[in-house]
C-alpha positions in Angstrom: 0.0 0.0 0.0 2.6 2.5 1.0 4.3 1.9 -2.8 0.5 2.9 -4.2 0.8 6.4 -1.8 4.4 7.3 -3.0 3.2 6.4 -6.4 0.3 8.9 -6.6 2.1 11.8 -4.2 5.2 11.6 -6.5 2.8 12.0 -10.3 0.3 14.4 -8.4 3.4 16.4 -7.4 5.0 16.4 -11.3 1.4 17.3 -12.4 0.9 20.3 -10.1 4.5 21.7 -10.1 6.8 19.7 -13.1 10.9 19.8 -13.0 10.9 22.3 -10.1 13.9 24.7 -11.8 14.7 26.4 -8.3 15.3 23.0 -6.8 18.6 20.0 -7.0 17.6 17.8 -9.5 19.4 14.3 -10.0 19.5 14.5 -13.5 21.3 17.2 -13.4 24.0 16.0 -11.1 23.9 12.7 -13.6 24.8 14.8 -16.4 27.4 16.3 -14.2 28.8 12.9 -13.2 28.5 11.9 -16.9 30.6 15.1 -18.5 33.1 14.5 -16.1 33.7 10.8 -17.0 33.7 11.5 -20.6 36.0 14.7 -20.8 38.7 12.2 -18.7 37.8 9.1 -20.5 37.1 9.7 -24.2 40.6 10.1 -25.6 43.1 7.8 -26.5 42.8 4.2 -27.0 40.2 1.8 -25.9 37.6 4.6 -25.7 34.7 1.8 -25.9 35.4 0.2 -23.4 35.9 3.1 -21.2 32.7 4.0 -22.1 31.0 1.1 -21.4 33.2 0.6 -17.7 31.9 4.3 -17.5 28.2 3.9 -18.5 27.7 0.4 -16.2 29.6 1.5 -13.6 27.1 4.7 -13.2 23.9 2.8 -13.6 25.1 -0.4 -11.4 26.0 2.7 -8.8 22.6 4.2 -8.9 20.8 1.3 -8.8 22.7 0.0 -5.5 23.3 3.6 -3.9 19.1 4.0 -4.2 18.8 0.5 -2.8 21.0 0.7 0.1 19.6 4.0 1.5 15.6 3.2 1.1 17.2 -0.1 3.0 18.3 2.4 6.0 15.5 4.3 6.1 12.8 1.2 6.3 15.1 0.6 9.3 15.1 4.1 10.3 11.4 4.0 10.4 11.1 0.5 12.1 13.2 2.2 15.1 10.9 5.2 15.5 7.7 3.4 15.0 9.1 1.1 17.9 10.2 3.3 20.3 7.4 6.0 19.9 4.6 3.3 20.3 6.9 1.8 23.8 7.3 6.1 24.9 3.6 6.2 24.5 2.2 2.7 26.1 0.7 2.3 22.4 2.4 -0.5 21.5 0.1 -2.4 20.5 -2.7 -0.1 18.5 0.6 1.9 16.5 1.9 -1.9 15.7 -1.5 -3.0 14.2 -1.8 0.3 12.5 1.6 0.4 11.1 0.9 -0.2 7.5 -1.1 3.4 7.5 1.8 5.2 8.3 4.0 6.4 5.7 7.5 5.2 6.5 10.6 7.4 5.7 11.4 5.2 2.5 7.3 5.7 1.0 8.4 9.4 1.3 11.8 9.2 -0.3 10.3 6.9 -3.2 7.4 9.6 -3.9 10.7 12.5 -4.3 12.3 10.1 -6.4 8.9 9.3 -8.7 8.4 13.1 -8.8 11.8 13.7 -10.1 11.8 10.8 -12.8 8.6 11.5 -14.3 8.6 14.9 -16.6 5.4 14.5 -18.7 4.2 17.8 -17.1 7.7 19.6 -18.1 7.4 18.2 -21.5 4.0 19.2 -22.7 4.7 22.5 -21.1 8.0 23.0 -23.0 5.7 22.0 -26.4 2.9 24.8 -25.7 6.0 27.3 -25.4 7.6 26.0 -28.5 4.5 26.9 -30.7 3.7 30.3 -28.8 7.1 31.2 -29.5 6.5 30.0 -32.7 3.7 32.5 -33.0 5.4 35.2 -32.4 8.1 35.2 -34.5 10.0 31.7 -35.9 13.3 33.1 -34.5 11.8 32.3 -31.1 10.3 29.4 -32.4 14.2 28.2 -33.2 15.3 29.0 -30.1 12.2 27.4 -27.8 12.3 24.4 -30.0 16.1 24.0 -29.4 15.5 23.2 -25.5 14.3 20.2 -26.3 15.8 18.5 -29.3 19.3 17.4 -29.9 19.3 18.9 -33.7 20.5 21.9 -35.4 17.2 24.3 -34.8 19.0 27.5 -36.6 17.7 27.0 -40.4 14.2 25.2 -39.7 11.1 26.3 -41.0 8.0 26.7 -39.5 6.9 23.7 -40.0 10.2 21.7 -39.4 9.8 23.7 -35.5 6.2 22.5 -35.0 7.4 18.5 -36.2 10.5 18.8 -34.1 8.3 19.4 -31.0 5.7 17.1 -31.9 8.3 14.3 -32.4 9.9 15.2 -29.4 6.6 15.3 -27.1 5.8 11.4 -28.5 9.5 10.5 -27.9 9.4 11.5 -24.8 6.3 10.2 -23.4 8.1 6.9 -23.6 11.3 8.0 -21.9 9.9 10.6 -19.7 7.5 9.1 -18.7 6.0 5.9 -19.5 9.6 3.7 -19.4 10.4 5.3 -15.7 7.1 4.0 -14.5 7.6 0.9 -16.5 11.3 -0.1 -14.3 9.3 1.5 -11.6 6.7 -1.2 -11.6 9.3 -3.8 -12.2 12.2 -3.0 -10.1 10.8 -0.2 -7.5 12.4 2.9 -7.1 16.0 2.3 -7.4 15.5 0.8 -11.0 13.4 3.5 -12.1 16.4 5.9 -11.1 19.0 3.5 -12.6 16.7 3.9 -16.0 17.2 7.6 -15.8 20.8 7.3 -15.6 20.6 4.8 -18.4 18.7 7.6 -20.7 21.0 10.1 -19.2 23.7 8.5 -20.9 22.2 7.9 -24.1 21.0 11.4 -24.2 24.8 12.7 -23.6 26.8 10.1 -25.2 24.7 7.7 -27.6 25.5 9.6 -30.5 26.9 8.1 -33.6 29.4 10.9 -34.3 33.1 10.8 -34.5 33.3 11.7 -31.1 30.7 9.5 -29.4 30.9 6.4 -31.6 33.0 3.9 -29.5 32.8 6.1 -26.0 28.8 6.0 -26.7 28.1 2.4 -27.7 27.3 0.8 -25.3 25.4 3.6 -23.4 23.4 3.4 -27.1 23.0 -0.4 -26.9 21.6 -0.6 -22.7 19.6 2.6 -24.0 17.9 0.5 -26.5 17.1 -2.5 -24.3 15.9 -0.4 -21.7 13.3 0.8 -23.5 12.4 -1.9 -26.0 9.0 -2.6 -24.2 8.5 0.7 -22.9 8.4 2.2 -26.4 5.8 -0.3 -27.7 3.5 -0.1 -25.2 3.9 3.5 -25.2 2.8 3.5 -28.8 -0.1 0.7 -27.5 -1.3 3.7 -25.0 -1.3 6.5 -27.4 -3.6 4.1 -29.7 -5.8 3.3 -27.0 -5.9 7.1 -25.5 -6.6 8.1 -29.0 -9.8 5.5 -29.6 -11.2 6.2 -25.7 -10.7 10.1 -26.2 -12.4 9.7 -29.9 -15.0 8.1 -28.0 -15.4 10.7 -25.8 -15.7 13.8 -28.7 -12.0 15.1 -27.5 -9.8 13.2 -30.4 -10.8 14.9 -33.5 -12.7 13.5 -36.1 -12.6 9.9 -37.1 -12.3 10.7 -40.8 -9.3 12.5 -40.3 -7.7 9.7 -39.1 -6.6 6.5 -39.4 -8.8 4.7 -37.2 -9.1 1.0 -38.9 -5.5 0.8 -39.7 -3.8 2.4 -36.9 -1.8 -0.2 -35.6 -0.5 -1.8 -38.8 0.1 2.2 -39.4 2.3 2.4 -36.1 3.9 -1.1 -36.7 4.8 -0.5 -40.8 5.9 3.1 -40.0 8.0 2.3 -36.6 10.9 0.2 -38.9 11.7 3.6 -40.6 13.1 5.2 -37.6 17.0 4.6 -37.1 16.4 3.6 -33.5 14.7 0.1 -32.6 12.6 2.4 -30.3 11.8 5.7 -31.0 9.6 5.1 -34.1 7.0 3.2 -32.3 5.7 6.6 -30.7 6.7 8.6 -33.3 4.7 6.3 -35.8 1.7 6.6 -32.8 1.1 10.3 -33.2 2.4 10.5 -36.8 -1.1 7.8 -37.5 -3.2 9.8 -35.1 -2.4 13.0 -36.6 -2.4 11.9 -39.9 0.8 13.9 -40.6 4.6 12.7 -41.4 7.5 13.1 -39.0 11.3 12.1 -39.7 13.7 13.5 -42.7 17.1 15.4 -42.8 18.2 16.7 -40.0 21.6 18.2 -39.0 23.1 17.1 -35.3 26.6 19.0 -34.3 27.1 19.8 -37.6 26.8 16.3 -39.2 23.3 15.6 -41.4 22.0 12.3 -40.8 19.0 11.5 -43.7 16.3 10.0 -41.4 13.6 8.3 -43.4 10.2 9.9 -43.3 7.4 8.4 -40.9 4.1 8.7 -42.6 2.7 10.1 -45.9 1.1 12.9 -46.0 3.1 16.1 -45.2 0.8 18.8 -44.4 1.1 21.9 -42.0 0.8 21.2 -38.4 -0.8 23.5 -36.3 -1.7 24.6 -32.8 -4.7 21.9 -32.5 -2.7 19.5 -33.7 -0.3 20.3 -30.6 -3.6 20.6 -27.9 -4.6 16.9 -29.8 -1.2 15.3 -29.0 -1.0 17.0 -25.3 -5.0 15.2 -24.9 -3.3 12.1 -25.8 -0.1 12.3 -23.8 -2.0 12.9 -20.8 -4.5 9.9 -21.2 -1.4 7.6 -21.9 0.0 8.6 -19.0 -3.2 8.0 -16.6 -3.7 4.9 -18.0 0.4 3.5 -17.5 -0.2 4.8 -13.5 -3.1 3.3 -13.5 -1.8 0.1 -15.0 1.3 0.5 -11.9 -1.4 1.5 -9.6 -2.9 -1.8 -10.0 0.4 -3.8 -10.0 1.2 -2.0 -6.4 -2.4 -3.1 -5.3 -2.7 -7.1 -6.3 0.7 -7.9 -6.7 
């Protein structure tokens, strides 16, 4: 029960306040951590597998570091309760009520949850990106650049308004549906552990000259990581999209593809480069009826992605509110989907 209250204080927390900017946040210190490693460690010879001692090292630490002080604190908290119910002569009505009281290591697992998820940081970063957008595509450039890895100083209009859309599916899966994914699975410390695994990637897992050996294997745990995380992720945006369609609040059904949707999603998904990313991509490309993916420059290289869908028209602020509808019901129904696994397993 107390796994179901940290779950639900931690997301009610990202919903009502997001990445708190005025506040430490871990990923921050794991980029930190990660910068430092790789300024030392990518140079000379053997820079793979300095990269991959690097990139295991960090995410075997994270994992164990978590583990070992949630282990103290459920101590911690077994020595108060104890001694607080004998100062009081309550022994045994606190004893019997124990499991309603929120142990130290419930209240460090909802901080933790808050920090890892950042769907609320994400769709806000995407309402900025097309406001900026309409005031001037200079500031569109530069909102859009935030929160993509690419070259943002020659895009159009439109190539700004894919960029965030693309980014806004992407990131459902890693910022939020594959932490509560390892969350369910492996509790808090491997839902922190999987944010130092996409930390990496996000730093390192680049296929330039730089990154390609120091990166590889930071790429490679990247992609397992989120191999079943991506597809159900795309599974949730199908299923938000028919329930909210249902509902009046996901457009029109002849706008989209509703009776070949998933085939859509599953042809679509191969395009991408990564084994992952297309499957959400592919999602909101189908329920949008628009195409995602080309040329894109990253530091200075251009890498010719294919195109994810068929029909290239303008996106436009609707389009945006349509996506954020379905990123929110995804993400209800994954909690929901932990929620339940907290509850009966």
């Amino acid at each position: 029960m107390n796994s179901l209250f940290s779950l639900l204080i931690g997301w009610v927390l990202d919903l009502l306040l997001g990445d708190p900017s005025r506040l430490p946040h871990p990923i921050v210190w794991f980029g930190k951590v990660i910068a430092f490693g790789e300024h030392r460690l990518n140079k000379g010879s053997r820079r793979m597998l300095k990269g991959a001692l690097q990139s295991v090292g960090l995410i075997v630490a994270v994992f164990a570091l978590t583990w070992a002080i949630r282990s103290q604190l459920l101590l911690l908290s077994s020595y108060i309760l104890h001694h607080t119910s004998y100062i009081l002569h309550h022994t045994s009505y606190i004893l019997h009520h124990t499991s309603y009281i929120l142990p130290l290591a419930s209240l460090l697992d909802a901080i933790i949850i808050f920090y890892c998820l950042a769907g609320t940081t994400l769709i806000r970063e995407v309402r900025q990106v097309f406001r900026a957008l309409d005031r001037s595509l200079e500031e569109g450039r530069r909102q859009v650049a935030r929160i993509v890895g690419r070259d943002t100083s020659e895009l159009s209009a439109q190539e700004v308004r894919t960029a965030a859309l693309e980014t806004l599916a992407e990131n459902l899966s890693d910022g939020v549906i594959a932490p509560l994914f390892w969350l369910a699975l492996l509790g808090t410390p491997g839902m922190l552990a999987y944010k130092m695994v996409n930390t990496l990637d996000s730093m390192i897992g680049y296929r330039t000259e730089r990154y390609r050996d120091f990166g590889c294997w930071a790429a490679h745990i990247d992609d397992i990581a989120n191999y079943i995380p991506a597809r159900l992720t795309a599974l949730l945006m199908v299923t938000s999209h028919y329930l909210l369609t249902i509902v009046g609040r996901g457009g029109s059904p002849s706008s989209t593809l509703h009776s070949s949707l998933i085939p859509f999603v599953i042809r679509n998904s191969r395009r991408h480069a990564s084994p992952n990313s297309g499957y959400p991509e592919a999602a909101l490309a189908g329920i949008l009826n628009c195409r995602f993916g080309g040329p894109h420059y990253y530091f200075g290289q251009l890498f010719d992605k294919p195109y994810i869908g068929d029909n290239d028209r303008p996106l436009t602020t609707e389009d945006m509110k349509k996506s954020i509808r379905i990123n929110r019901m995804a993400e209800v129904l994954m909690v929901a989907l932990v929620a339940l696994r907290f509850l009966f397993v």
